[in-house]
N, C-alpha and C positions, 0 to 999 in steps of 0.2 A: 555844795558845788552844783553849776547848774550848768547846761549847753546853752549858749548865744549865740546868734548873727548877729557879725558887723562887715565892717568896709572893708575887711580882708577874709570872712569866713566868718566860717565857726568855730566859736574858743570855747575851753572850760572857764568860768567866774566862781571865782571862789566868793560866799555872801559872806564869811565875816571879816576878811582884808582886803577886801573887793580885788584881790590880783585875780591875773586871767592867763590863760597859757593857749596857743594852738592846737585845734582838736586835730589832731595828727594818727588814725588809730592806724596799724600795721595788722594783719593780716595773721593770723597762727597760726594756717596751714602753709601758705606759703615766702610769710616775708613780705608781701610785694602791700605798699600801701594803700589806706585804704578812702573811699569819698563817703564823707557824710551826706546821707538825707534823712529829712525829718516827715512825723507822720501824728501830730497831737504831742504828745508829750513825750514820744519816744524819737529814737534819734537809731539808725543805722548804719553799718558801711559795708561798701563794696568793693569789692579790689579788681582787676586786672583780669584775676585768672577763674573770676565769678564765684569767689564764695562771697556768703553775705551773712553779719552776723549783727547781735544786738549792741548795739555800742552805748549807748546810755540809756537812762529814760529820766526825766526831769521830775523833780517832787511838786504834786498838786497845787 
């Protein structure tokens, strides 16, 4: 599985069915959703209520 941008966001890609789902992550302190940003090969989110956590990191 890897994180990508496209015309709607950022999805997960699965590399061996090529399927893809919306990277959607939700927040575990408080619920409230969360926005990806990326930084190399790592990938973040931040929510609402400002916590920020490690949301993926893509293999080299």
């Amino acid at each position: 599985m890897t994180v990508q941008f496209g015309k709607y966001g950022y999805y997960l890609k699965c590399g061996d069915c090529g399927g893809n789902t919306p990277a959607k992550p939700v927040c575990a302190a408080c619920g409230q959703p969360g926005k990806v940003s990326k930084r190399g090969l790592e990938f973040t989110a931040t929510c609402a209520g400002g916590h920020t956590w490690a949301y993926w990191t893509n293999p080299a």
